[in-house]
C-alpha positions in Angstrom: 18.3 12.2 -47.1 15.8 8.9 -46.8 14.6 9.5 -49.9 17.7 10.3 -51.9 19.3 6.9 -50.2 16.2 4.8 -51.2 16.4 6.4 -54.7 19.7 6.0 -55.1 19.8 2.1 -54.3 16.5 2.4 -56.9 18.7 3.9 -59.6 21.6 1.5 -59.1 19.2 -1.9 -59.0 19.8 -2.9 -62.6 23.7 -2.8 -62.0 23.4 -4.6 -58.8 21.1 -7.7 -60.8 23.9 -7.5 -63.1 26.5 -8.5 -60.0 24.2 -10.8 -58.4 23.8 -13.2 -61.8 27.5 -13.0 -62.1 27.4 -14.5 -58.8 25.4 -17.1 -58.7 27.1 -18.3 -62.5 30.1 -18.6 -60.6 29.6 -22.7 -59.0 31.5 -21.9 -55.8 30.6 -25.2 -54.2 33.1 -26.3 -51.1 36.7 -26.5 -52.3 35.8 -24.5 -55.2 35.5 -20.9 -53.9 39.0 -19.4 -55.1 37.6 -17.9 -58.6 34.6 -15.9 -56.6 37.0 -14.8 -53.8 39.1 -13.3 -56.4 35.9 -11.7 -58.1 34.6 -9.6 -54.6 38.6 -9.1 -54.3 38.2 -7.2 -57.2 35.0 -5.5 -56.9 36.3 -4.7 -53.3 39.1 -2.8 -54.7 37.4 -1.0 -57.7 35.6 0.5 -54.7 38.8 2.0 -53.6 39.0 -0.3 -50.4 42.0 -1.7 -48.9 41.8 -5.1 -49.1 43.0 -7.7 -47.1 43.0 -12.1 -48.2 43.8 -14.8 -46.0 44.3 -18.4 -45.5 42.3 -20.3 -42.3 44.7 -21.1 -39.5 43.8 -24.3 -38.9 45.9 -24.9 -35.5 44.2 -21.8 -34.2 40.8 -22.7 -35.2 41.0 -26.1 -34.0 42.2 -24.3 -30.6 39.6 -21.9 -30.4 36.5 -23.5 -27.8 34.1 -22.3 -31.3 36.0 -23.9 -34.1 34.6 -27.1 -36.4 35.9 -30.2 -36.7 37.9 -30.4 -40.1 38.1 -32.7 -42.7 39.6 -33.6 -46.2 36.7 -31.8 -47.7 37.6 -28.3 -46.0 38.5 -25.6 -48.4 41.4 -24.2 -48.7 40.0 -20.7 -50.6 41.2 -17.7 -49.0 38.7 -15.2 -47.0 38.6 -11.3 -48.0 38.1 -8.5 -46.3 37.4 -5.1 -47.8 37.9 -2.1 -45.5 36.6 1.0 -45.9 38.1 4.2 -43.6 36.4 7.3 -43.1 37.8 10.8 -43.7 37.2 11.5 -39.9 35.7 8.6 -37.8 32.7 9.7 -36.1 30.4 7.1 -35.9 29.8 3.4 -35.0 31.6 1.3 -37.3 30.0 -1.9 -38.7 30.9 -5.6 -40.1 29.3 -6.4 -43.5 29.5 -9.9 -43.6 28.7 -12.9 -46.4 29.6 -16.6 -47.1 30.0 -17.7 -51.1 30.3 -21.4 -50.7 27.1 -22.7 -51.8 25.8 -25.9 -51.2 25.9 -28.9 -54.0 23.1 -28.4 -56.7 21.3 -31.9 -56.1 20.6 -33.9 -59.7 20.6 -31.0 -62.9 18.2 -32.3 -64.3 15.5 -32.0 -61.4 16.0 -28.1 -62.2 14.1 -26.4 -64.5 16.9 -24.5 -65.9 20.7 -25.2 -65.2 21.4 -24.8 -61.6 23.8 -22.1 -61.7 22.1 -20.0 -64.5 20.9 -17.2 -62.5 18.0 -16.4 -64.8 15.4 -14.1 -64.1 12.1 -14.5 -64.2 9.5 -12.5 -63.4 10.3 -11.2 -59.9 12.9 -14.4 -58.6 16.5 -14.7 -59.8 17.0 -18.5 -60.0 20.3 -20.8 -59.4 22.5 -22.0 -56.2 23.5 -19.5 -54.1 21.0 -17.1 -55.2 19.2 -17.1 -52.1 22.0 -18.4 -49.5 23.5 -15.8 -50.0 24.9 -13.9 -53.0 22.1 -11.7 -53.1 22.7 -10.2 -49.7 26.8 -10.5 -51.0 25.8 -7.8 -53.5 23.6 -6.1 -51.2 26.4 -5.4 -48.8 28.0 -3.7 -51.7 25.4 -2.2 -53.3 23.9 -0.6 -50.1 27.6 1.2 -49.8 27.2 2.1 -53.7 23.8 3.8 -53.3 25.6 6.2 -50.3 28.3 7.1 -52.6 25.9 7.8 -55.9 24.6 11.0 -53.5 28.3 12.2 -52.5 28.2 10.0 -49.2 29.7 7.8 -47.4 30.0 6.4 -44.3 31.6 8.4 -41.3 33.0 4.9 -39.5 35.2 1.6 -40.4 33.4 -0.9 -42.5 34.8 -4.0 -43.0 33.5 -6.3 -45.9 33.4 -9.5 -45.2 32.9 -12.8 -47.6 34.0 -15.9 -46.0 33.8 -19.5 -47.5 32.8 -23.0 -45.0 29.3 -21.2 -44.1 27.5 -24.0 -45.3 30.3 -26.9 -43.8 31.9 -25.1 -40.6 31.6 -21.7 -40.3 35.3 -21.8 -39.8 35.8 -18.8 -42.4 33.8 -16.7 -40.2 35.5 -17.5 -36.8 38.8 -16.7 -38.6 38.1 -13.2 -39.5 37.7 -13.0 -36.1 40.9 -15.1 -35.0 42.6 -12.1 -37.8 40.8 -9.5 -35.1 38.2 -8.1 -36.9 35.9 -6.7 -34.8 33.6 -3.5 -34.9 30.5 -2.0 -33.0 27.9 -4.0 -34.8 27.6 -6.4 -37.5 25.1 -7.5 -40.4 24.7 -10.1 -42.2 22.1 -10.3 -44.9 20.9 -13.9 -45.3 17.9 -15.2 -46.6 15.5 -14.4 -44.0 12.0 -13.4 -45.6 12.7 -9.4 -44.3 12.6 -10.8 -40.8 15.4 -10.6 -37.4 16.4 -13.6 -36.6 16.1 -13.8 -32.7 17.4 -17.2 -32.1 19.4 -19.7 -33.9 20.3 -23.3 -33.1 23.8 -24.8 -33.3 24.7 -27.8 -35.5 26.9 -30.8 -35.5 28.2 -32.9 -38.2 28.8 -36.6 -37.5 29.3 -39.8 -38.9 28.4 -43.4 -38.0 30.8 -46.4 -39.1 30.0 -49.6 -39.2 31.5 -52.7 -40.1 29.5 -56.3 -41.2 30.6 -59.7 -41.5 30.6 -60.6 -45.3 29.6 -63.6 -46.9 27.6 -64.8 -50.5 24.6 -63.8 -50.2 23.5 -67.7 -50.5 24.9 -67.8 -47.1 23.3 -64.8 -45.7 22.2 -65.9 -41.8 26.3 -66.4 -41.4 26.9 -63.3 -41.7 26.4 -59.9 -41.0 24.5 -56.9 -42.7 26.5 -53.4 -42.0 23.4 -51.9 -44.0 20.8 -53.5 -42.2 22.8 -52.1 -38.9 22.7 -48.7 -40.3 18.8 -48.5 -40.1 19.0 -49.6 -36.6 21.5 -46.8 -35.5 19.1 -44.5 -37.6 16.2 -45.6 -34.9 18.2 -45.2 -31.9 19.6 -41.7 -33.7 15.5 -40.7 -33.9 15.5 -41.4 -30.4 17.8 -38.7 -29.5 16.0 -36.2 -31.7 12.7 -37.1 -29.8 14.1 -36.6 -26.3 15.8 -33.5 -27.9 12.6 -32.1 -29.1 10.6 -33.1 -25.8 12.9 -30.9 -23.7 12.0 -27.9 -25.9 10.3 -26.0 -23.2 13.0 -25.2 -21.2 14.7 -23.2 -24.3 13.5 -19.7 -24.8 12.3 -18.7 -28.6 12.0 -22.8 -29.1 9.0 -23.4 -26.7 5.8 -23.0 -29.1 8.3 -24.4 -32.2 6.4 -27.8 -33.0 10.0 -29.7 -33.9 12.7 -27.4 -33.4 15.7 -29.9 -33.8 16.1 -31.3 -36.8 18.5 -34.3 -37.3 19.1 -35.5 -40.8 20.7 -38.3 -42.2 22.2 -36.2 -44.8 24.1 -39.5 -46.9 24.5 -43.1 -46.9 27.2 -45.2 -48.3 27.9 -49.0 -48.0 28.7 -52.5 -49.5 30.3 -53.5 -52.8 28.4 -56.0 -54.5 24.7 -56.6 -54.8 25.2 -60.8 -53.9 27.9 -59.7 -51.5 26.3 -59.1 -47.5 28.4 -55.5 -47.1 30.8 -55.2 -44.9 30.6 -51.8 -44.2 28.4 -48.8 -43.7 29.0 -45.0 -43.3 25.8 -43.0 -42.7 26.5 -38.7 -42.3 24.4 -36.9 -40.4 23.7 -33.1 -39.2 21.5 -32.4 -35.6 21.0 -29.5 -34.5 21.2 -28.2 -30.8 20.0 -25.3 -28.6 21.7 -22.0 -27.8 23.5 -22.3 -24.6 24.6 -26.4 -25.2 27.9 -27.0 -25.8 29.4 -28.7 -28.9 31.8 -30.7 -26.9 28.7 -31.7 -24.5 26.1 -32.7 -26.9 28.9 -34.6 -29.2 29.2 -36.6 -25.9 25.9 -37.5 -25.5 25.3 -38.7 -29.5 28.7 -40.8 -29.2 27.4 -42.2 -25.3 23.7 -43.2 -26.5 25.0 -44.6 -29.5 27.4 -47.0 -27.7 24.8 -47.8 -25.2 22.2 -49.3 -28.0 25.3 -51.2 -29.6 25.7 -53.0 -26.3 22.1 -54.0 -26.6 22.1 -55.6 -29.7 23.2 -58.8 -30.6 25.9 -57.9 -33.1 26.6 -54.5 -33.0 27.9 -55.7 -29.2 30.4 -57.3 -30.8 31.0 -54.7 -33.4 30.6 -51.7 -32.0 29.7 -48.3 -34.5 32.8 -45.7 -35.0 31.5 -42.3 -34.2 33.4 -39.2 -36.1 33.1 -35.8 -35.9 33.3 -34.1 -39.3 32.4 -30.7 -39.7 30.1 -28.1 -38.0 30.8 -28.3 -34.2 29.1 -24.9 -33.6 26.7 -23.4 -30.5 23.6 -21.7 -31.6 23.0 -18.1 -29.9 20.3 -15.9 -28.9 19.9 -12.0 -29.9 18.9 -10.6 -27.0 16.5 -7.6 -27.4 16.6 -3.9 -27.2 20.2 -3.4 -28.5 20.3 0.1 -30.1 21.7 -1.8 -33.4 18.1 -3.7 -33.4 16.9 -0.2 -32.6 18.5 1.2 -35.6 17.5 -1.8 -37.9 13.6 -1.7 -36.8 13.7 2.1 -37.8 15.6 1.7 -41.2 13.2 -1.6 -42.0 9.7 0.4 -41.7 11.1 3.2 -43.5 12.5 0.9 -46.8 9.3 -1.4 -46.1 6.9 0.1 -44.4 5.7 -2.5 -41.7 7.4 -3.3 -38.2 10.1 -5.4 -38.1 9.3 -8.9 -36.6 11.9 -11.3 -35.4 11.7 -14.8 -35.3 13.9 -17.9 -34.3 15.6 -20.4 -37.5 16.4 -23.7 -36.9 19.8 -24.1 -39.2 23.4 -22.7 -39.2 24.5 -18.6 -38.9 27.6 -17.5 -39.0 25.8 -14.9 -36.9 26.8 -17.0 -34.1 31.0 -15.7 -34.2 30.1 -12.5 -33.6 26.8 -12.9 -31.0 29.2 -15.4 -28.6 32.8 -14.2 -29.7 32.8 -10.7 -30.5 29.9 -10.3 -28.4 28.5 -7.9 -30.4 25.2 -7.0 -31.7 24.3 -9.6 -34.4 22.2 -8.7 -36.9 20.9 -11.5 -39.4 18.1 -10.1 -41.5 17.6 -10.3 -45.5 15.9 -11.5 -48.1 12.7 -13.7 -49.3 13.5 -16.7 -51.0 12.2 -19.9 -52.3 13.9 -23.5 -51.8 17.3 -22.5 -50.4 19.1 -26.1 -50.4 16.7 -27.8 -52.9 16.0 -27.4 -56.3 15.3 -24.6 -58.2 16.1 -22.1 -55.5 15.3 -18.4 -56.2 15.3 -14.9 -54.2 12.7 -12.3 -54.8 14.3 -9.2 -56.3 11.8 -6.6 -54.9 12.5 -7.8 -51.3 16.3 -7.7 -52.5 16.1 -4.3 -53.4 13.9 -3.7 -50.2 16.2 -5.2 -47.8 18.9 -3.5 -49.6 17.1 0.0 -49.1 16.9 -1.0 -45.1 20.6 -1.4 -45.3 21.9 1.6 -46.6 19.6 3.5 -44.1 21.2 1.6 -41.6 24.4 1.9 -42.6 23.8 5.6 -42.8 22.3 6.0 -39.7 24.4 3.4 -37.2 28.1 4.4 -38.9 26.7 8.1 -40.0 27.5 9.8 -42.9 30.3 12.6 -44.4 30.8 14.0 -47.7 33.0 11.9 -50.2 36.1 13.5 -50.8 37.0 14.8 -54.5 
């Protein structure tokens, strides 16, 4: 049965490309994810799935101890779940999850070909979202495909999952499970270079207002530089990433990382006029955090340091920085080893690739987090290689796609079983 499934995922490759350009051609950036929703809706249901769409609640999210701070920006696309059911439920049944918003493209004309082309060449599909993650979207789907191209399928509840605010939130994700969707295991196959990822931090979104005193800029020393007091927030914000950093011993999987929180002064807006001294600043910025640190505790400690370098300096005392919270507002997690779902995975891995599967800990945002702290259920975050995820010309390696995509109907065949497709 191995080799018919890896065969069978072999033989359906070309068709699965195919889906995975008409992806990434789709420019589902944040706000904008409605049009692909409505494509995996469909494919979903040419699968002969029931299919269920949704809006985000936002009263229950912003109640729920996981949820992110909204904003104006937040999408309102729908999320869809595709269901499969069994003929007779004997195994472990399984979430198959994936986000489609993809983050902005950066300037088009840094890019060697149109940012959302998703050419091929050579091995690497190119475009946004090729990567992180519409390849593993079509691999979740595919990997069903190539059971059903041998008369299989699996013998326990799959749910489908594509969500939207992965990139922003991770809101979409925590509603699926706010809908109760839950199941015995889940994967989710993000760009991970054919590695387990064992831990992942948490992130926060904030931003810094400040205000200046305006004035010509013939008068300058009267008045008051909001800019200027931007890059002295930035130092004190450095600050908190070096103490952050300096207590990385104490974290398990961070320990021998040599910076394993990241802050990043993502965008920068201010003034009006070039002779004007602005009046205002508004810097936006993303820090990560360690597993086990609360949102709530860590946004408390950004917003408290911040205040206490304001009071030390001569004019921000007087005019202190605004501190909002915008967006993610997430805890990181751990995947603790030995689970049999890990078990299952490591097996299904070496068979499709032929080495040990090796785990490893990633320093940004996983929706993996829902289901690890939430659910509490094994988490499985394993995928691809890719190139420049966030940056330009990003691409994914379509041998490891087709790879990872083996490992995952193995899995899927051996964690959920498999029966005989009806008819």
């Amino acid at each position: 049965m191995r080799e018919r499934i890896l065969q069978s995922v072999s033989d359906g490759f070309d068709d699965q490309v195919a889906f995975t350009q008409q992806l990434v051609q789709i420019p589902s950036l944040r706000g904008r994810e409605h049009a692909i929703q409505d494509l995996l809706f469909r494919a979903l249901r040419g699968r002969g799935m029931t299919v269920d769409r949704f809006a985000m609640d936002r009263a229950a999210i912003e109640a729920h101890p996981g949820g992110s701070k909204f904003s104006d920006d937040h999408s309102d696309a729908p999320i869809v779940v595709g269901i499969h059911r069994p003929t007779t439920e004997t195994g472990r049944s399984l979430i198959l999850q994936s986000h489609l918003d993809v983050v902005p493209e950066g300037l088009a004309e840094m890019w060697r070909d149109p940012p959302f082309s998703g050419k091929v060449e050579g091995d690497w599909m190119y475009g946004r979202g090729a990567a992180d993650m519409k390849a593993g979207a079509a691999a979740n789907l595919f990997a069903l495909d190539a059971l059903r191209r041998i008369g299989l399928q699996p013998a326990a509840t799959i749910y489908v999952q594509s969500v939207v605010e992965e990139e922003s939130t991770g809101n979409g994700a925590l509603q699926t499970w706010l809908e109760g969707y839950t199941a015995d295991a889940v994967l989710i196959p993000e760009p991970e270079d054919e590695k387990l990822v064992r831990a992942n931090t948490g992130v926060i979104w904030f931003q810094v207002k400040l205000r200046g005193v305006p004035v010509h800029v013939r008068e300058m020393g009267e008045g008051a530089n909001a800019i200027d007091a931007a890059y002295r927030v930035i130092a004190a914000l450095r600050e908190i990433e070096a103490d952050w950093n300096a207590a990385k011993g104490a974290h398990a999987h961070f320990e021998d990382e040599v910076h394993p929180i990241n802050l990043n002064i993502g965008k920068i807006e201010g003034g009006d006029w070039a002779s004007s001294v602005p009046s205002w600043c508004t810097i936006d910025c993303r820090v990560s955090i360690y597993p086990g640190q609360g949102a709530e505790e860590m946004a408390r400690e950004i917003t408290d340091r911040i205040a206490a370098f304001a009071k030390a300096d001569s004019f921000l005392s007087n005019n202190p920085p605004a501190v909002a919270f915008n967006g993610f507002y997430a805890e990181g997690y751990v995947l603790e080893p030995g689970s049999e779902a890990e078990g299952v995975l490591a097996r299904a891995h070496e068979a499709a690739i032929g080495v040990p599967l090796q785990s490893f800990m990633t320093a940004g945002y996983l929706d993996t987090r829902v289901y690890a702290i939430y659910n509490k259920i094994p988490a499985l975050c394993y995928g691809p290689v890719s190139r420049n995820i966030h940056g330009i010309d990003e691409c994914v390696s379509l041998p490891s796609v087709k790879r990872i995509t083996q490992a995952m109907a193995l899995f899927i065949a051996e964690w959920c079983g498999v029966e005989q497709v009806e008819g």
